[in-house]
Structure formats: C-alpha cells, structure tokens
matplotlib code that plots the C-alpha trace (Angstrom):
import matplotlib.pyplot as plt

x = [-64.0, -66.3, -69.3, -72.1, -74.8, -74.1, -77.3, -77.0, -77.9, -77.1, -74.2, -72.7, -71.9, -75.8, -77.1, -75.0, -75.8, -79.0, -78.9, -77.1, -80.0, -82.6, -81.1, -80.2, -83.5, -85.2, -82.6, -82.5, -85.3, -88.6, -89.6, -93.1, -94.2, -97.8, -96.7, -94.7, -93.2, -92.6, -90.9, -88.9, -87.7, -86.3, -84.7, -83.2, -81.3, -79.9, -78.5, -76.9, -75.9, -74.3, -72.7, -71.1, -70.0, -66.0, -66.0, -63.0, -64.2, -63.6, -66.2, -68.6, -69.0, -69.4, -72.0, -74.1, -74.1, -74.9, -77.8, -78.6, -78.4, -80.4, -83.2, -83.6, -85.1, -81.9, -82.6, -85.9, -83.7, -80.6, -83.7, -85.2, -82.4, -81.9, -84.7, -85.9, -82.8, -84.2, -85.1, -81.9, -79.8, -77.7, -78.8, -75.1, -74.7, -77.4, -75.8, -72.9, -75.0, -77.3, -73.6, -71.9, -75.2, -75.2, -71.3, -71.5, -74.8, -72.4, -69.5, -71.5, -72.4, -69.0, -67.1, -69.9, -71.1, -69.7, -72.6, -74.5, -73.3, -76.2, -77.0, -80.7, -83.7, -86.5, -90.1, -91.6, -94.9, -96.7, -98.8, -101.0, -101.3, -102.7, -101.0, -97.6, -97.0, -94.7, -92.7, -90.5, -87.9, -84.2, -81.3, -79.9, -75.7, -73.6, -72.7, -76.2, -76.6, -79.9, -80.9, -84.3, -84.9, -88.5, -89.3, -91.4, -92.8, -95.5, -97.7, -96.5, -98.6, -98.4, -94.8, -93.9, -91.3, -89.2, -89.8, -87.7, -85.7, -86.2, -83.2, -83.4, -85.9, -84.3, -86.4, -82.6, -84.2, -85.0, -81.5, -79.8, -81.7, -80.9, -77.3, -77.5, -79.8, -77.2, -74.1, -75.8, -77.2, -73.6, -71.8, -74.7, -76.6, -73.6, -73.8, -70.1, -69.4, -72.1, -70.4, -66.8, -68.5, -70.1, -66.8, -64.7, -66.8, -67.4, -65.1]
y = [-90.5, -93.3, -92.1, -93.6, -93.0, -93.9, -94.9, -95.4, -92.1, -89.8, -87.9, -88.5, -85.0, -83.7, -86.9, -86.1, -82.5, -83.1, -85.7, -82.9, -80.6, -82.2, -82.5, -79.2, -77.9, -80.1, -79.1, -75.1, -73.5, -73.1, -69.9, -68.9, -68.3, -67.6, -70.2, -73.7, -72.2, -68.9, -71.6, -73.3, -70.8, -69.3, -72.1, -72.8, -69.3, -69.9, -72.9, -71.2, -68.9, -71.0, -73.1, -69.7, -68.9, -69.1, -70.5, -73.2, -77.1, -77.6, -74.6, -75.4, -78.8, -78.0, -75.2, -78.2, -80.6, -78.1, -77.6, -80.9, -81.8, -78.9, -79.1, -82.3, -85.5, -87.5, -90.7, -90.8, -90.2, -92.5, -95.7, -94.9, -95.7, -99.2, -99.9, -104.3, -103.9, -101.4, -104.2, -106.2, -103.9, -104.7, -102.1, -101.4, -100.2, -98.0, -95.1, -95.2, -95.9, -92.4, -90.2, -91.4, -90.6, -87.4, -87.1, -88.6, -86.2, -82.7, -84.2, -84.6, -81.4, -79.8, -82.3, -80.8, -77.3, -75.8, -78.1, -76.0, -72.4, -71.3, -67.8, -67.8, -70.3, -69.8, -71.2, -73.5, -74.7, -76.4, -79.3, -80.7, -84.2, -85.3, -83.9, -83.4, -80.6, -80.7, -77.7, -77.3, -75.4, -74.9, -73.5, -70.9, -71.0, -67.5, -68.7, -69.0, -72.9, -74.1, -77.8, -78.8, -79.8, -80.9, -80.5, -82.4, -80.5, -80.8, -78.5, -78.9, -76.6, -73.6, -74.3, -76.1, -79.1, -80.6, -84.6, -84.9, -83.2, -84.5, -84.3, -85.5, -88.0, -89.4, -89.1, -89.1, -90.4, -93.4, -93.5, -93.0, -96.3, -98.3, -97.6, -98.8, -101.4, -102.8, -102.6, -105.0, -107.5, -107.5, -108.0, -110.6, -108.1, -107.1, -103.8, -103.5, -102.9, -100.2, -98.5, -98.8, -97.5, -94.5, -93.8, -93.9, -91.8, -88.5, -85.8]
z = [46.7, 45.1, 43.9, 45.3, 43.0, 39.1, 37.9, 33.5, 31.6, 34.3, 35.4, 38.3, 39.5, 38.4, 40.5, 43.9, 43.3, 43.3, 45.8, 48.4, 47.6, 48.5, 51.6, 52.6, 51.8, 53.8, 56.9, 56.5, 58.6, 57.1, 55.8, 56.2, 52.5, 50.4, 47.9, 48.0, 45.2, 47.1, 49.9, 47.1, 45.8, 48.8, 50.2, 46.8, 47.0, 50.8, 49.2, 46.1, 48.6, 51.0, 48.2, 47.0, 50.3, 49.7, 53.4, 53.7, 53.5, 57.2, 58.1, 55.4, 56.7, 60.3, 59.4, 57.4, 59.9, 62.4, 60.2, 60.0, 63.6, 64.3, 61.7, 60.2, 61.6, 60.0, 61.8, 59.5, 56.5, 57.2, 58.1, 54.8, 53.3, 54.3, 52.8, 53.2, 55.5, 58.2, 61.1, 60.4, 61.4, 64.9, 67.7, 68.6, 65.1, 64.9, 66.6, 64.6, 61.2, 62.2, 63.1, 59.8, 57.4, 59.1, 58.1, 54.4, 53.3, 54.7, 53.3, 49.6, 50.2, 50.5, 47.8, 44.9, 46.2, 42.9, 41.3, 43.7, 42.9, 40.8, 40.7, 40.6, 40.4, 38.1, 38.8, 36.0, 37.2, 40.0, 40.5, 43.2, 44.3, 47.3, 50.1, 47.7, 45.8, 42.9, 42.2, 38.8, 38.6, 36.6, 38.7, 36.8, 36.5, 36.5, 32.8, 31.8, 32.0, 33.7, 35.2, 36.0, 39.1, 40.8, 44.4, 46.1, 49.6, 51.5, 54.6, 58.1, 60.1, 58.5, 56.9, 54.0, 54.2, 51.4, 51.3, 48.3, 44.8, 41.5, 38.9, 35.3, 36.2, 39.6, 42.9, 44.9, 48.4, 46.5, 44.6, 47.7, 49.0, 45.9, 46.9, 50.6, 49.2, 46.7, 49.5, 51.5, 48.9, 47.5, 51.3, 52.2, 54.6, 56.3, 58.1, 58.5, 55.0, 54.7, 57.8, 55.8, 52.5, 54.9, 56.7, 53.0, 51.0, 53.7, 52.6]

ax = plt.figure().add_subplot(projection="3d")
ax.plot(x, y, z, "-o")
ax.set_aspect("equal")
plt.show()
C-alpha cells in the first residue's frame, strides 16, 4: 500500500494515524458531555478501544464503515477533499468517488489501528476560538510513549462534533486534500486516476 500522505518532517505512520482518527471521532455517536474535553476524551477511548479490539481485518472494516455510513456526513468530507477540483468533477463519477472515500478512510483505519492502540488519553489544555474549540491532548501507549494530538470540535445542539485532529503540526483534513489536490494536478485533472489511486490504496 502507497502511502498517501508523506509530507517532509513527518512520519508517515504518525500522519495516517492521525489522519484515521480524526475520522473515526467525528463518525462514532456523540456522547453528551459537560466539557469538549470531557467529549474528547471519550471518544478518544472508544477509539483506543476499538483499535485494541483483536477483531479480524475483514470485521474491523465492516464495523467502521458501518459507522461511517451511519454517522458521518462523508459526502461533505470526500468534496472537501477535492479541493479547486470539487465542480469539475463528472456527475457519473461522483457516486463511485463518495463509495471509494468511504472504503479508503476504513481501510486506513484497519491497515494502522496498532498506531491507534493507546491505552489512555490525557488532557493538556483547552482553548476557545470562535465557534472552535481546541482540545490538546497526548495519547498514552501501553509502553509509556505519548503523541500530542489537537482536536478541533465544535457545538451541534447540545453535542459536540469533531471538525478535525491535529498531529505534530498537520491539520489532516487539509493534508488529505493536498493529496487529492496533487493526484489531479499531476494526471491533468483527471478523475480516473484519483479513482485508481482510491481503489489501490483501501486495504
């Protein structure tokens, strides 16, 4: 599997890691919390949890894009991504561009859920900005490594959302775009190789 993200300075498994959680915490169902930092740090442990599952590749997959289909407005995420590119695309792609995001993000999530294992999460400080609020945090490993990670969330109603995940400097929606972006310049705006890049690189 290629990696699609490699920016310089980086690694690539902390940056798809990262990348696949801000994901799944914006898919799992909101919990009703006092904080955002009570909310992060909740959703963070169902997704140390679910990475340290044991369940087979096959039934961790299908379990994350039920998930996904179920909780997630993924069409929102997958347009985001093509970034100048979003009205160019052909309509009869579209439905096929929306199904193999959906397929690509689980599969990221299954090929680096040990990057996910942590054991805990601890909470570093919070900041308010607007209508986002910043949460910092460091994922705690079972063999005492930590990595920082931000999260960016937001009120819905009375819920909190994640819009986005912060690791070692990288907001990952936008990385994520900058990869899309950069398949298309290269390929002269044509949507067929970002389908074949979509269709290699889901485990």
């Amino acid at each position: 599997m290629n990696g699609p993200l490699e920016p310089v300075g980086i690694s690539r498994r902390a940056l798809l890691a990262g990348a696949t959680l801000a994901i799944v915490t914006a898919t799992l169902p909101a919990a009703r919390a006092a904080t955002p930092a009570d909310y992060v740090r909740n959703l963070a442990k169902q997704v140390m949890n679910l990475a340290r599952s044991g369940q087979s590749n096959t039934a961790l997959k299908r379990r994350f894009l039920t998930l996904l289909t179920r909780s997630a407005n993924m069409n929102a995420i997958a347009r985001f991504a093509l970034g100048k590119y979003l009205r160019k695309m052909p309509k009869s792609m579209q439905a096929e561009y929306y199904r193999l995001v959906l397929d690509y993000i689980a599969g990221l999530f299954v090929y680096y859920r040990k990057d996910l294992a942590g054991k805990d999460v601890r909470i570093r400080k919070t900041i308010r900005r607007g209508k986002w609020i910043t949460v910092s945090t460091e994922l705690i490993y079972p063999d005492g490594r930590t990595s920082p990670v931000k999260w960016r969330v937001y009120a819905g109603g009375s819920r909190y959302r994640v819009g986005d995940v912060n690791i070692q400097g990288i907001w990952l929606s936008l990385r994520m775009r900058d990869k899309f972006v950069s398949i298309l310049n290269r390929n002269k705006g044509d949507f067929g190789a970002l389908l074949d890049y979509l269709r290699k690189n889901a485990v």
